[in-house]
N, C-alpha and C positions, 0 to 999 in steps of 0.2 A: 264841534270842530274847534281848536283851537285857533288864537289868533294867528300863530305862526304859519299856520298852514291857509290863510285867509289871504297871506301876502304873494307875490315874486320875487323870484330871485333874482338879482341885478349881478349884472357879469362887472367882473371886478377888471381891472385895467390896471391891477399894483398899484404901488405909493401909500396905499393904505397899513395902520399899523394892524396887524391879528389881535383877537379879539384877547383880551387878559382880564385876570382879576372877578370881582363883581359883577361886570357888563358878564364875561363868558358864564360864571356860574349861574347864573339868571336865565340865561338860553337855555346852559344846561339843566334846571331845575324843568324847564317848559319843555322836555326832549328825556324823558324818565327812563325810558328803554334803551339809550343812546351813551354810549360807554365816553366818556371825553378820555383821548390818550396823549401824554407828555402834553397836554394843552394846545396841540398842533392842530387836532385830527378827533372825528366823531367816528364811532363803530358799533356796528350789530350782529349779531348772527340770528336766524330765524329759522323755525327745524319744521319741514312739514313730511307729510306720510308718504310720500314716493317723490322719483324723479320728475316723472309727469308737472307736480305742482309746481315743486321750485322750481322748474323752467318758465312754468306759466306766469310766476310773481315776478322774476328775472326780466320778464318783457315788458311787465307792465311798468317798473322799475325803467326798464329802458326809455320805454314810450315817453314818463314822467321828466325825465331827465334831457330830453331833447325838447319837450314841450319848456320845460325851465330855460334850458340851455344852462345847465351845469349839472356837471356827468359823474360820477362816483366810480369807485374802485368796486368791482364785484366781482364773488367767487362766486360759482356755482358747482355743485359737491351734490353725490344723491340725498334727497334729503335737507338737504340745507343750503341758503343763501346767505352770506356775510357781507357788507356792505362797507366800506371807507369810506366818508366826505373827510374834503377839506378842498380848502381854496388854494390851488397849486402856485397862480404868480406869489403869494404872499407866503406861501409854506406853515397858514397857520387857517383860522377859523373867521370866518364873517356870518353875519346873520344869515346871510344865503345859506349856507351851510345847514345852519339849523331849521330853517324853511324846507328846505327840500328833505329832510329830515321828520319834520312834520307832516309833511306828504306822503311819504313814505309810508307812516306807521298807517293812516288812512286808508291804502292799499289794500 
């Protein structure tokens, strides 16, 4: 298990700046499967064999995300689940982001 996924995620309250530079590519190096986009936002897609499943991983995704208390963007599509994080009061990326990220792949 990684460390990232050892942590919680801490609800953000704004003022803080989005993560840049070194500090972001560092999370993202710990977050391998996790696409970072315009440096805002973290993304996935994940394909499994019927609908059945990706609804079933859909919930458990859910379940994890209210236990964090920080919620992602998800599609659910036959077949496939695709995922957004990011930190919305900031419109960019905090380590929560990448924690619950880390949880995720654990799923």
């Amino acid at each position: 298990m990684s460390e990232l996924a050892q942590k919680n995620c801490i609800p953000c309250r704004g003022g803080v700046p989005p993560l840049e530079g070194e500090e972001l590519a560092g999370f993202a190096a710990e977050t391998p499967q996790w696409t970072v986009v315009d440096g805002r936002r973290i993304e996935r897609e994940l394909t499994f064999p019927d609908f059945r499943r990706a609804l079933d991983f859909t919930n458990k995704v859910g379940e994890l995300a209210e236990q964090e208390g920080h919620h992602p963007d998800i599609y659910l599509a036959w077949g496939k689940v695709g995922i957004r994080i990011w930190t919305h009061k900031i419109n960019g990326l905090t380590e929560s982001d990448f924690i619950l990220a880390a949880k995720i792949d654990l799923l």
